[in-house]
C-alpha positions as CSV (number, residue, x, y, z in Angstrom):
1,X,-139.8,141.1,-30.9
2,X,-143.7,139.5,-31.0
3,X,-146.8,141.5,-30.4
4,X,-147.3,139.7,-27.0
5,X,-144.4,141.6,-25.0
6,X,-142.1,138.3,-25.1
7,X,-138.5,138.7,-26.6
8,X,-137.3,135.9,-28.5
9,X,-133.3,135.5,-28.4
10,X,-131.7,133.6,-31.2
11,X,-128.0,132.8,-30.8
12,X,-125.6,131.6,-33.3
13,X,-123.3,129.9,-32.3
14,X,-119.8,129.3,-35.0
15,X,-117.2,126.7,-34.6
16,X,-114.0,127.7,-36.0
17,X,-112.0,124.8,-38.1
18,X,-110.1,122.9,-35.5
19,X,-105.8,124.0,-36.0
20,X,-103.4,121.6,-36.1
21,X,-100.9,121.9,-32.8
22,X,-98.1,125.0,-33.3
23,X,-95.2,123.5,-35.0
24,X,-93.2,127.0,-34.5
25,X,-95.2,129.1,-37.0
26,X,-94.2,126.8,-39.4
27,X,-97.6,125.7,-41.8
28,X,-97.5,121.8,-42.3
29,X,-99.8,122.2,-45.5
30,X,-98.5,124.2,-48.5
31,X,-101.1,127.7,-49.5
32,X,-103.8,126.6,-52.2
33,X,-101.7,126.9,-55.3
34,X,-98.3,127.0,-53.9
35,X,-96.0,124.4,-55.3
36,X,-95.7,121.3,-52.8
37,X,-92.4,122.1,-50.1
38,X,-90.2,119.7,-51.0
39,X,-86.9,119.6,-49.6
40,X,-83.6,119.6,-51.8
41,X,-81.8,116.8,-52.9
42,X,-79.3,115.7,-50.3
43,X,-75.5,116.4,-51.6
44,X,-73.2,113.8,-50.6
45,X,-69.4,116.1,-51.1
46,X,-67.6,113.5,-49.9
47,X,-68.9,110.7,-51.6
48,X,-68.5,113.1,-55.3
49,X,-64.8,113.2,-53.8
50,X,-64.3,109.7,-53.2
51,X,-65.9,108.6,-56.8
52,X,-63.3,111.4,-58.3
53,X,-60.0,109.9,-56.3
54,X,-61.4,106.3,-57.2
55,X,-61.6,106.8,-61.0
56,X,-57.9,108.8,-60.8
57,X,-56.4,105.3,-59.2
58,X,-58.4,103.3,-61.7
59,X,-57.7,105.6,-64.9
60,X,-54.3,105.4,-63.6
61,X,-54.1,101.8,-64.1
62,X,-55.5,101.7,-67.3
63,X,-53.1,103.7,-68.9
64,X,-50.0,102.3,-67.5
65,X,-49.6,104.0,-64.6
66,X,-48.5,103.2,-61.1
67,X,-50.5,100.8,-60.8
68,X,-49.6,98.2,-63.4
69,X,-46.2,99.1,-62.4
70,X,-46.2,97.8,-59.0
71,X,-47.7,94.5,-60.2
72,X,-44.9,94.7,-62.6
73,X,-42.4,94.5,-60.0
74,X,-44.4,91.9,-57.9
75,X,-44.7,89.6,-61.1
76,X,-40.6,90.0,-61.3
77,X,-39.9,90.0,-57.6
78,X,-38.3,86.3,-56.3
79,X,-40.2,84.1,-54.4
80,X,-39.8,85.0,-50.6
81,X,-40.5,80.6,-49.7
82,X,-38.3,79.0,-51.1
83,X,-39.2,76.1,-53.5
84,X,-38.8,73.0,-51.5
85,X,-40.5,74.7,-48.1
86,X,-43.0,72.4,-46.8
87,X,-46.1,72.9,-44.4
88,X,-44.7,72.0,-41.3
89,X,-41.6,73.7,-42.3
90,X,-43.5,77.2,-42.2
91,X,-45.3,76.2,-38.8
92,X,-42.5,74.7,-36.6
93,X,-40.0,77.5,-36.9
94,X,-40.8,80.6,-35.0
95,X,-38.3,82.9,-37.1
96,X,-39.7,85.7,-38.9
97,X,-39.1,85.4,-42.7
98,X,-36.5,87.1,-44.4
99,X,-39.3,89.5,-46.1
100,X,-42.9,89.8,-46.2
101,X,-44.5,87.2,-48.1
102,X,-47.1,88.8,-50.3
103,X,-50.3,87.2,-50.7
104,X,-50.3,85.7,-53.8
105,X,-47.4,83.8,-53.3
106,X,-48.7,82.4,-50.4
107,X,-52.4,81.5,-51.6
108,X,-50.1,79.8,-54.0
109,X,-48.2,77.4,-51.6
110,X,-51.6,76.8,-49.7
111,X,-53.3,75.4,-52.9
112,X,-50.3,73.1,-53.3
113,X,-50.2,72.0,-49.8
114,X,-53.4,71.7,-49.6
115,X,-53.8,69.7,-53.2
116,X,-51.2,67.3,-52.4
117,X,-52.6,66.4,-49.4
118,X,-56.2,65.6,-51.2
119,X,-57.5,68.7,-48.9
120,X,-58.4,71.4,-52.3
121,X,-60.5,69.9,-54.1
């Protein structure tokens, strides 16, 4: 109060920080001195499974396994086209042949065809 009867009012007036929108009482910013929240390191199981299978099959091979075995028996197998087939002998018939042709043999024939007739080169 002053000596002259008048009353003097002072207000204060405090603004709080403004907050971030509620993200379900979850805290976007770590406490001072808390280690930053960072999340784990995503595990891929499957993936670890697939690399496992993948280097069985391939070990497999290495040492002999099934793998070599079955190129053993394609590298001994008889030819399925016989040696004196031509190009328009394998597209004018419409009969099946006698047994699958694998595809090595047939890449094979291709590049021959295809050489002979100055088409591969």
């Amino acid at each position: 109060m002053t000596g002259d009867g008048a009353t003097t009012t002072t207000t204060t007036t405090t603004t709080a920080p403004a907050r971030e929108p509620s993200r379900g009482g979850v805290s976007s910013k770590p406490a001072p001195g808390a280690p930053p929240n960072r999340a784990p390191p995503f595990d891929n199981k499957r993936l670890a499974a697939w690399e496992k299978q993948r280097e069985a099959w391939t070990a497999a091979g290495r040492a002999g396994g099934l793998m070599t075995e079955a190129r053993r028996r394609d590298r001994d197998r008889r030819p399925v086209l016989s040696a004196d087939a031509t190009y328009d002998d394998l597209l004018t018939s419409s009969r099946p042949f006698s047994a699958p042709v694998p595809l090595p043999e047939m890449v094979e024939f291709l590049q021959e065809v295809w050489d002979e007739e100055g088409l591969y080169d």
